[in-house]
C-alpha positions in Angstrom: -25.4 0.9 -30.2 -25.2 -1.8 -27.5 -21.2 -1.7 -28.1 -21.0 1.9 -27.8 -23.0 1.8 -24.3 -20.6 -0.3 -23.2 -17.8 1.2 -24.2 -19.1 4.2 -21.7 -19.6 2.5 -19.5 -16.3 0.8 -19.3 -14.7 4.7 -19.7 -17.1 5.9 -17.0 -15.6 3.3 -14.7 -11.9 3.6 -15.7 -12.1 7.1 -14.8 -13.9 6.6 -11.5 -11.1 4.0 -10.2 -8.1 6.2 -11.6 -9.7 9.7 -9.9 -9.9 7.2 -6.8 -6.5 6.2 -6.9 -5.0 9.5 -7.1 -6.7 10.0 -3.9 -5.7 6.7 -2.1 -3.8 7.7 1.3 -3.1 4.6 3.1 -1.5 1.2 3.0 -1.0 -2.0 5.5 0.7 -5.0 5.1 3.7 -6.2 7.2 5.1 -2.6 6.5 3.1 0.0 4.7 2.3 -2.3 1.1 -0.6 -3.3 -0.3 -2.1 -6.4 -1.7 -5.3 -4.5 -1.8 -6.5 -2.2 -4.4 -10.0 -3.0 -5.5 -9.3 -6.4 -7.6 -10.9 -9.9 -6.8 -7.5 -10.6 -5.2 -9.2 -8.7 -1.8 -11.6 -11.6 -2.0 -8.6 -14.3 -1.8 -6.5 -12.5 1.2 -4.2 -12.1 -2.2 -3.8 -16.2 -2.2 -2.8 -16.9 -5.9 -1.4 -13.8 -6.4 1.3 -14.4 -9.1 -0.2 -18.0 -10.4 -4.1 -16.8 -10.6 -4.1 -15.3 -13.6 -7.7 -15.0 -14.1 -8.4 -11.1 -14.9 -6.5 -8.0 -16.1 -5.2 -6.8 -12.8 -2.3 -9.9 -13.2 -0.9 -6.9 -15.5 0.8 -6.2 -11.8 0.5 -8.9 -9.9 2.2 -11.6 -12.9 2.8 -9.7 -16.4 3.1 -13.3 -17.5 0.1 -14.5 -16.8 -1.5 -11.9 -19.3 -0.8 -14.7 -22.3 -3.2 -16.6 -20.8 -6.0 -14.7 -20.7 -8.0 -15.9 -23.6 -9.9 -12.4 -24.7 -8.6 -8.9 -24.3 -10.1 -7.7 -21.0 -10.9 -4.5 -18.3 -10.7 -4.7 -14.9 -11.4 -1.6 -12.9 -11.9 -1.7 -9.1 -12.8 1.0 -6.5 -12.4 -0.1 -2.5 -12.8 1.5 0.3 -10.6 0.9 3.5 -11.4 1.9 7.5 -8.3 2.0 9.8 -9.1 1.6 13.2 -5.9 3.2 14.7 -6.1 5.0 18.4 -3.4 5.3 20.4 -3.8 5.3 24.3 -0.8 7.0 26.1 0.1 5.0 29.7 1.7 7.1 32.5 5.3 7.5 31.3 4.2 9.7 28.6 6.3 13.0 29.7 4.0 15.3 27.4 0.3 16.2 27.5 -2.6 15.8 25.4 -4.9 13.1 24.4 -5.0 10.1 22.3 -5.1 11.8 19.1 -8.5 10.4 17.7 -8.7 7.7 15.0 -5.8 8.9 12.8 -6.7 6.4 9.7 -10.7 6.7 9.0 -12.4 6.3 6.1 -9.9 6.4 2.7 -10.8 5.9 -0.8 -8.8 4.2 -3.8 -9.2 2.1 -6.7 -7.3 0.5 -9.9 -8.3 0.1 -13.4 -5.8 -2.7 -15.9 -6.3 -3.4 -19.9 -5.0 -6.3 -21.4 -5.1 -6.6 -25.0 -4.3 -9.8 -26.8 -2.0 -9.0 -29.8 -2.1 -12.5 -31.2 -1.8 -16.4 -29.6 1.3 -15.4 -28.1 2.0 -12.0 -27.6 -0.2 -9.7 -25.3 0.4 -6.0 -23.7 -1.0 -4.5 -20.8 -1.8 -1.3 -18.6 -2.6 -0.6 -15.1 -3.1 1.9 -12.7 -2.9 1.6 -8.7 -1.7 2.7 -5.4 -0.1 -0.6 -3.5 2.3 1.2 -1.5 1.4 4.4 1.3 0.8 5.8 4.9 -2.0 9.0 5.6 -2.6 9.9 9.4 -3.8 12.4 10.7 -4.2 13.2 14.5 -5.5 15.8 16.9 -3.4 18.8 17.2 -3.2 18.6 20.9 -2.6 15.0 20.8 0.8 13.2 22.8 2.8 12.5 19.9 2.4 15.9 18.2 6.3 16.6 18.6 7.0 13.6 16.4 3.6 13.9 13.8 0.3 15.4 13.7 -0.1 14.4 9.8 1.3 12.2 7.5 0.6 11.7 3.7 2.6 9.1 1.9 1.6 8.2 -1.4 3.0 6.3 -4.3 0.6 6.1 -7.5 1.6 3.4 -9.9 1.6 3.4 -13.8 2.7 -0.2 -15.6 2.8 -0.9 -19.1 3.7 -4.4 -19.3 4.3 -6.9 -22.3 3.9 -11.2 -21.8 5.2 -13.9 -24.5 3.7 -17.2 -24.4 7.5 -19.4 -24.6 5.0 -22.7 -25.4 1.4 -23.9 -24.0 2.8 -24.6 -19.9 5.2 -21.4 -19.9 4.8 -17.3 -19.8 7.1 -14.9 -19.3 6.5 -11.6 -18.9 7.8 -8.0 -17.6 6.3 -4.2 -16.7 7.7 -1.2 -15.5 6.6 0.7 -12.3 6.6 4.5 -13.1 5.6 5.2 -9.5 4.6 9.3 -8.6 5.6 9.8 -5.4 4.3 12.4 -2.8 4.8 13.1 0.6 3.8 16.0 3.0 4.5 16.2 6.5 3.6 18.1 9.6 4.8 17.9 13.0 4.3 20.3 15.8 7.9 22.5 17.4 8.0 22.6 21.4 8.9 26.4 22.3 9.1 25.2 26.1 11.1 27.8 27.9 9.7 30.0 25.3 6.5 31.1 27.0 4.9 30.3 23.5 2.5 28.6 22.2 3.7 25.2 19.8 5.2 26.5 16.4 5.0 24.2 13.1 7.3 22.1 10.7 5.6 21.7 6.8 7.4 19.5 4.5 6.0 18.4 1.0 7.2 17.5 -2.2 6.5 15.4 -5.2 8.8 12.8 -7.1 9.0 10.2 -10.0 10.9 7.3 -9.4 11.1 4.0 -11.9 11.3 0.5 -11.1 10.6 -3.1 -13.0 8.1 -5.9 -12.8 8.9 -9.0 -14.1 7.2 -12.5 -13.8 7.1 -16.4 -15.0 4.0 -18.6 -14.9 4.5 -22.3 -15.5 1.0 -24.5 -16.1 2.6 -28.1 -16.1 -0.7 -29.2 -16.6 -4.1 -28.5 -17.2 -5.6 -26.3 -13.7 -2.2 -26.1 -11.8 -0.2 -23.1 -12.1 3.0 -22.0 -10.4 3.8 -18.3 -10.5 7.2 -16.3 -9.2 7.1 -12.5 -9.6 10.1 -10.2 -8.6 8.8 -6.4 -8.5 12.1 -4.4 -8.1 12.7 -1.6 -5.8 11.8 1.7 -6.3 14.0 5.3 -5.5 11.9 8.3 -4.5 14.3 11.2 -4.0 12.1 14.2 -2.0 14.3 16.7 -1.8 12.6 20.2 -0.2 12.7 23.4 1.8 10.8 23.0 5.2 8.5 25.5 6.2 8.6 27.3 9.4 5.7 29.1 12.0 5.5 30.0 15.4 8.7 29.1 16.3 10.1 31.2 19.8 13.0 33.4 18.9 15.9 31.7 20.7 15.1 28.3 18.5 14.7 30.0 15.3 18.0 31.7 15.6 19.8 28.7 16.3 17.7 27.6 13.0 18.5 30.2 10.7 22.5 30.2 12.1 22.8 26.3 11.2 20.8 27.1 8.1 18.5 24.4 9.1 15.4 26.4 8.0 17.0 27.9 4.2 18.3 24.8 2.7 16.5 21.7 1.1 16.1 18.9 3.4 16.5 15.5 1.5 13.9 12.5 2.6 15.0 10.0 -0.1 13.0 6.3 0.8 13.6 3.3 -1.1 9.9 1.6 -2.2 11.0 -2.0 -1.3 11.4 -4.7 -4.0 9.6 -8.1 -3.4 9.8 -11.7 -4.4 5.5 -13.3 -4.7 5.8 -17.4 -5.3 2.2 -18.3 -5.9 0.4 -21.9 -6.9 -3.0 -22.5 -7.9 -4.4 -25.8 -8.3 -8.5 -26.7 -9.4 -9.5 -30.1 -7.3 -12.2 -30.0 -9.7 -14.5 -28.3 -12.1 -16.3 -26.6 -8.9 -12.9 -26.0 -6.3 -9.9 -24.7 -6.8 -6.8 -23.9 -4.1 -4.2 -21.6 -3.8 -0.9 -20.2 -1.6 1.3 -17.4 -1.8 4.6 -17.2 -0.2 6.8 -14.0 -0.2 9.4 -11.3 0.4 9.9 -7.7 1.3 12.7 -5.9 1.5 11.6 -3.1 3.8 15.7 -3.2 5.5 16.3 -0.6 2.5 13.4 1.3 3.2 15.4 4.5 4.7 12.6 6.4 5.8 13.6 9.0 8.1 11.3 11.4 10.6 10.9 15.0 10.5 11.7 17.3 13.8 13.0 18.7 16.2 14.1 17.1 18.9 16.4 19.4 21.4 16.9 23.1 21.9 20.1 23.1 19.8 19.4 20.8 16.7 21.8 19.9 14.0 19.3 17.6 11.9 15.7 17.9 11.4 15.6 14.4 10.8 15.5 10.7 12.7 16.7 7.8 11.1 14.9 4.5 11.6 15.8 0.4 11.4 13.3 -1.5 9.5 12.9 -5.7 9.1 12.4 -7.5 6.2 9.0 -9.4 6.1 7.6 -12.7 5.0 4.2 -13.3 3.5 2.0 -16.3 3.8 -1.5 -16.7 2.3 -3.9 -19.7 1.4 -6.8 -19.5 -0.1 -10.1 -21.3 -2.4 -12.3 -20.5 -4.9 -15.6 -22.1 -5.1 -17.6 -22.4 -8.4 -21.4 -22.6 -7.6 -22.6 -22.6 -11.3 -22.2 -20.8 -14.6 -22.7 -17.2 -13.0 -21.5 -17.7 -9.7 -18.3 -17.9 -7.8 -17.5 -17.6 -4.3 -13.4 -16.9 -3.0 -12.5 -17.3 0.9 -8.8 -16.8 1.9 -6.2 -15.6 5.3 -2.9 -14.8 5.1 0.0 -13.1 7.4 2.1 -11.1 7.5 5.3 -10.2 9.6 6.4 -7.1 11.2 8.8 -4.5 9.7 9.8 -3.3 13.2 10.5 -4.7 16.4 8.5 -3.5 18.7 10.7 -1.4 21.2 11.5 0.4 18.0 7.8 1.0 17.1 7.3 4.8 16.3 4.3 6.5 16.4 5.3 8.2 12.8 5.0 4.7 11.1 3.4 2.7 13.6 3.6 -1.3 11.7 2.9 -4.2 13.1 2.3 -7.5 11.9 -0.9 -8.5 10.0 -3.5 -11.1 9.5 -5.9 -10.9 7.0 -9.5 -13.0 6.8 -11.1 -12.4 3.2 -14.3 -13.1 1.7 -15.8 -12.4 -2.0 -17.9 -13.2 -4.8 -18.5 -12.8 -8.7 -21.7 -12.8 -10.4 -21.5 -13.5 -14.2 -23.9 -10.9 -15.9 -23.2 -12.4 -19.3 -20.6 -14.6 -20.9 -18.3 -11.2 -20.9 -19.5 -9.1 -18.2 -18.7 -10.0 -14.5 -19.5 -7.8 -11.6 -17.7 -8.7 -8.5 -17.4 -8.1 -4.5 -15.2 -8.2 -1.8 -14.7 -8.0 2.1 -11.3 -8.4 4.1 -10.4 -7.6 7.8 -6.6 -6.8 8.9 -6.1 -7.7 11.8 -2.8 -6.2 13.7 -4.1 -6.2 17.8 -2.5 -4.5 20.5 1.0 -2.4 19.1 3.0 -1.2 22.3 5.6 2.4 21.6 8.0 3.6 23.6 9.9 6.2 22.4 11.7 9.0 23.3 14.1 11.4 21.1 15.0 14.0 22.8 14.1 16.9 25.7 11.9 18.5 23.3 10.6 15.6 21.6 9.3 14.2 24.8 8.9 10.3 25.4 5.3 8.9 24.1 4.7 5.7 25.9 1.2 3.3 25.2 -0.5 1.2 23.2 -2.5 1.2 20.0 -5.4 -1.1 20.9 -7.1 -3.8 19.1 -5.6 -2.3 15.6 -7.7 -3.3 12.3 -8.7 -2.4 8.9 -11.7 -3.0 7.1 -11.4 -3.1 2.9 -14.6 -3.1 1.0 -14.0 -3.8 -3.1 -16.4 -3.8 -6.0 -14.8 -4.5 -9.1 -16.1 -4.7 -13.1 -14.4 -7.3 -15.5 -15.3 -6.9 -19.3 -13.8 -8.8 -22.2 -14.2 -7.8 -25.3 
């Protein structure tokens, strides 16, 4: 009886974190990834990422490090993040309106991982999350309507994964990363000249696109671990008619003649790949340490803007240049007694634009994180655990300017953060 109360328990809570994952709307790291999806990793700033190793979410983060795990377990995680993101336009903003409002909020998501242990040596996995994403949404009158006034970007992750055990100080393992992508769009249409009111752009579509995961953990010794993960990029290919309203008469003709408002408008992106190198290292029974350095290859991004930019358009789109970024994270782990353990970390992380190439469509920036959490043991199987992190991303200048009809937005988003909350379940069984 006991068993089966568990077991509905454990379903109850799977169900929760996958409901809240297909709702997850927003992401922040040096570009728009996640480290952060409701596992004791938001505790540790994500320090020991790929060497940790210590629960079923290393299904993702190390697929390798599932072999040593020494029971079958659950994870499932549910988080909630606050964006602080306001926008105050300066004096060389050529259109009117406001600041737009706090266009993150309040969002929702969640994860949920299985690890089962086949025998010594072999183990498999399964994990659902969302680490990769953008949602905004701003006032319609705001400044930077012509270039957004919502954006949903969303990529949900399923993994199946496999490890192997090689001997007892090496792990190899490997997942793929059947990611559903969707995206929806809207951006406002200047009818100046027009004597109209603003007219609309709507652009949504869904996609599947497939990528790898694959990892190596190396325990030269009792309590030190080294990691090295290499998650591979992934092709989403939206491909979609935009929808039109209230455009003025003169534009929509030159719309219709160019075929600009008949034929699908392609938005492929490239999710980028990254390299995690991770160590973990235990002082002693009571303290353990731990440091991440990594990779992103946001230069293949490709995300382009939807709108319209001039009275006499050819494209409905705007390309943009993207940086690579580098990760750094440290963290520790502190072992109070049988049921208790406290995790602290902070890590960084660069920029994926430059910013006199900011845009207020994606507006990145680079990223410090300050992390604290802790686990309470309920019974030798049963852990219930907690988490806090702040992002910190400050003052993010834009300039930009694309066009008569586009207008130029000029400011500042001040004092940028984010605030993740995490509870998360662990269960071996």
């Amino acid at each position: 009886m006991k068993t089966q109360r568990m077991h509905a328990v454990m379903s109850a809570l799977s169900a929760a974190a996958i409901t809240l994952v297909l709702f997850a709307g927003t992401a922040w790291a040096g570009g728009i990834s996640l480290y952060e999806f409701g596992s004791p990793d938001v505790g540790l700033a994500a320090a020991g990422y790929a060497a940790r190793a210590q629960d079923a979410s290393t299904v993702f983060t190390n697929p390798s490090g599932m072999s040593r795990l020494d029971q079958s377990q659950f994870l499932g995680g549910l988080q909630a993040l606050y964006g602080d993101l306001e926008f105050s336009p300066d004096s060389a903003t050529t259109t009117s309106g406001g600041g737009g409002g706090t266009a993150v909020g309040w969002i929702p998501g969640g994860s949920a991982f299985i690890v089962q242990k086949l025998n010594q040596d072999w183990s498999i996995g399964f994990g659902i999350l969302s680490y990769f994403g953008l949602g905004e949404e701003y006032d319609n009158d705001w400044v930077g309507r012509y270039y957004v006034q919502e954006s949903t970007l969303l990529g949900m992750t399923l993994t199946p994964a496999v490890s192997y055990r090689i001997n007892d100080r090496l792990s190899i393992g490997a997942g793929l990363n059947m990611m559903y992508g969707y995206l929806d769009n809207q951006v406002a249409i200047n009818n100046i000249g027009e004597a109209q009111p603003d007219g609309q752009l709507k652009y949504d579509d869904d996609n599947w696109g497939f990528g790898g995961n694959f990892g190596i953990l190396m325990e030269p010794k009792p309590g030190t671990r080294f990691g090295l993960t290499y998650l591979t990029e992934v092709k989403l290919d939206f491909s979609a008619t935009p929808e039109f309203s209230g455009l003025g008469p003169l534009l929509e003709a030159v719309l219709k003649n160019r075929g600009l408002t008949t034929n699908n408008l392609d938005l492929s992106m490239t999710v980028p790949q990254m390299v995690m190198f991770s160590i973990y290292h235990e002082l002693n029974p009571k303290w353990a340490v731990m440091g991440n350095l990594g990779w992103q290859d946001w230069s293949r991004f490709g995300k382009v803007d939807i709108q319209i930019n001039s009275s006499d358009p050819t494209s409905l789109t705007a390309d943009n240049d993207y940086n690579d970024t580098w990760h750094a994270a440290l963290g520790t782990q502190y072992r109070h007694s049988p049921e208790w353990t406290f995790t602290g970390g902070v890590a960084y992380d660069s920029s994926a634009v430059d910013d006199d190439r900011r845009s207020v469509v994606i507006p990145m920036g680079e990223a410090w994180r300050f992390a604290l959490g802790a686990q309470y043991a309920l019974t030798q199987n049963l852990t219930l655990g907690a988490a806090y992190e702040f992002m910190w991303s400050g003052d993010m200048s834009v300039d930009q300017y694309r066009g008569p009809l586009a207008g130029t937005v000029s400011g500042e988003y001040d004092n940028t953060s984010f605030s993740v909350f995490a509870l998360n379940v662990s269960w071996k069984y």
